[in-house]
C-alpha positions, 0 to 999 in steps of 0.5 A: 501455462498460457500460451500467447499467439498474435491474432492481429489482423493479417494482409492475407485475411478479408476485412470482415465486420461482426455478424457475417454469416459465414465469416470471422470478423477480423475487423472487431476482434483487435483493438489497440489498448485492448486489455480483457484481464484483471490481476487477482490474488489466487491462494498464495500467488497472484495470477489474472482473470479473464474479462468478456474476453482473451485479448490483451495488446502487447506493444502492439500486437493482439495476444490471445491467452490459451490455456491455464493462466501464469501466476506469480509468487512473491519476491524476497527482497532481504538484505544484509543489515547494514547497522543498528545503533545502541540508542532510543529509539534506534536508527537503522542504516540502510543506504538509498532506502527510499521509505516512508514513515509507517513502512512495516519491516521485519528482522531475521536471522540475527543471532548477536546476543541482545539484538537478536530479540528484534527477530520476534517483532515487526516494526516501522520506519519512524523518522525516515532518511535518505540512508537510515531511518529511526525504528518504531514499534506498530503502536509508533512508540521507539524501538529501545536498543541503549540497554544491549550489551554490546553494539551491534556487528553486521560485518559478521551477524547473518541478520537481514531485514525485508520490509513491506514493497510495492510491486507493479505487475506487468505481462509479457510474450516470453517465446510464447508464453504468457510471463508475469513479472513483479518489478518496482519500476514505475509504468507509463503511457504511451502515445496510444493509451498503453500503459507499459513498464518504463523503457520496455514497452514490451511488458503491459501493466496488469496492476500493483500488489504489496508483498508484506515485510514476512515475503507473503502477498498481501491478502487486503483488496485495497493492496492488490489493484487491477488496473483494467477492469477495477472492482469496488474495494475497502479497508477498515481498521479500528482502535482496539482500546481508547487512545488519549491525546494531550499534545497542543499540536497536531499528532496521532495520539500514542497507539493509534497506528492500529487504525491507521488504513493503507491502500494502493490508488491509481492516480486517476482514482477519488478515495474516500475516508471517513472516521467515526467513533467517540471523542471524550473529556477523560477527567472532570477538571475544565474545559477542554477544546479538541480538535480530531481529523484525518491525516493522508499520508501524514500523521502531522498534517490535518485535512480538514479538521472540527473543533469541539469543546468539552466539558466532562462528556462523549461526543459521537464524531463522523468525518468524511475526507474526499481526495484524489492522489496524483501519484499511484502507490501506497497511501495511508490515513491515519487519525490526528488530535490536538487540543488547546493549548494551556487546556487543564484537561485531556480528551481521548478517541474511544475505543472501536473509533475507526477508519475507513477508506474506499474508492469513490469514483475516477 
């Protein structure tokens, strides 16, 4: 493990500036805000990677990092479920969740009769509250319980829950050992440009990771982020089968959550999102106009969108959303449709339309 020591420059030390020919230079070799590390995901932990050098800057004090790096394996976040209603979709009770729509979540250890299916599957919040939420399958279709037999007990089911959670990353001196630690509190700056956990300016943010709902850290580089020393990164996703859409209003379309693409961006960054594919009239009756677009964290809420009217035939599409996100965590994009209302016929996004999301600048 990496030992820490305190290099700061000390009254006992002659100020000496770079190139001398007999002496260390003490005056370059701190400098306050100095981080030399990126967060990496090595095997199944995270750990950190030395960059042009092996100074990093604990609260203050210049720390250099000797010897084999820390790493950090995930954390199991499962709790006991606290309910599960008989209905369609089901709801899910858990208190002061905090989710979003399309957080994946998976189910364990439930041995009730009928709900113990729902171990075999992985699932997404729906339509979230503030203690419950509705269950979703990954193609966004209900998850059906009102056929069980008998409602569900949690007072005397083991079954638990664990969901995918975003985890900041933060390195501290721990008796002189270098410790990292996932925690889900946010960081902020300081006066100096040191971005700490809150309230503990003794733990400097090394970056973000997701840990998905089956207790593994993510393998994606677009969900395990550095925040110093930030290398080019994307993810992809696309319709394994054509996805029609009929709804006169803005949605995504019944089993396109397979091309939904999530990513973790600091709120410094410019994202890139673009969709390609096809776009196509699925009988040959009327006139249809459809409308395709990218929805950001929203699969209701188009960004900017295109119209095209079809008459029985394949239109080749590309679309290009340039956003920043103010806030740092998990996003996602998701592909939207509506067609007109009264139309007489249906159109559908063809199969290997994609999404594809990246960092652009800061």
């Amino acid at each position: 493990m990496a030992t820490m020591t305190n290099v700061k420059a000390q009254y006992t030390e002659d100020a000496v500036g770079q190139n001398h020919p007999t002496l260390a230079d003490t005056i370059n070799r701190c400098a306050v805000g100095m981080n030399n590390f990126r967060l990496v995901k090595s095997g199944a932990n995270l750990t950190l990677e030395m960059v042009g050098g092996d100074l990093v800057d604990i609260n203050g004090d210049i720390m250099r990092l000797v010897g084999t790096m820390p790493t950090l394996t995930p954390p199991s976040t499962a709790i006991q479920i606290e309910g599960i209603t008989r209905a369609n979709p089901a709801v899910v009770t858990w208190t002061g969740n905090g989710l979003e729509h399309g957080r994946r979540l998976k189910f364990a250890g439930i041995t009730q009769a009928s709900w113990n299916a729902l171990n075999a599957g992985v699932y997404m919040v729906g339509t979230p509250g503030a203690n419950s939420f509705t269950l979703v399958d990954l193609a966004n279709a209900a998850a059906n319980t009102s056929a069980y037999g008998a409602d569900y007990v949690p007072g005397t089911d083991p079954g638990t829950i664990q969901c995918d959670t975003l985890y900041y990353v933060y390195l501290y001196n721990s008796s002189g050992t270098a410790t990292l630690e996932a925690s889900t509190t946010v960081p902020v700056a300081d006066t100096k440009g040191r971005w700490t956990k809150t309230n503990d300016t003794a733990r400097r943010l090394m970056g973000m990771a997701l840990r998905l709902y089956d207790g593994t850290w993510i393998s994606d580089g677009t969900c395990v982020r550095s925040f110093n020393h930030r290398m080019a990164t994307f993810t992809s996703a696309q319709l394994a089968s054509p996805r029609p859409q009929a709804a006169a209003s803005w949605t995504e379309p019944t089993g396109a959550a397979e091309a939904r693409v999530r990513f973790l961006a600091w709120g410094d960054e410019v994202w890139t999102i673009a969709l390609s594919g096809t776009h196509t009239q699925v009988d040959n009756t009327g006139t249809v106009t459809g409308w395709i677009s990218i929805g950001v964290d929203s699969t209701s809420a188009p960004n900017e969108f295109t119209a095209e009217t079809m008459t029985y035939n394949v239109v080749k599409h590309a679309h290009v959303v340039t956003q920043q996100f103010p806030a740092m965590g998990l996003h996602y994009a998701a592909m939207v449709t509506m067609i007109s209302p009264g139309a007489t016929a249906n159109c559908s996004l063809g199969a290997s339309t994609s999404l594809r999301a990246g960092v652009a600048g800061r």
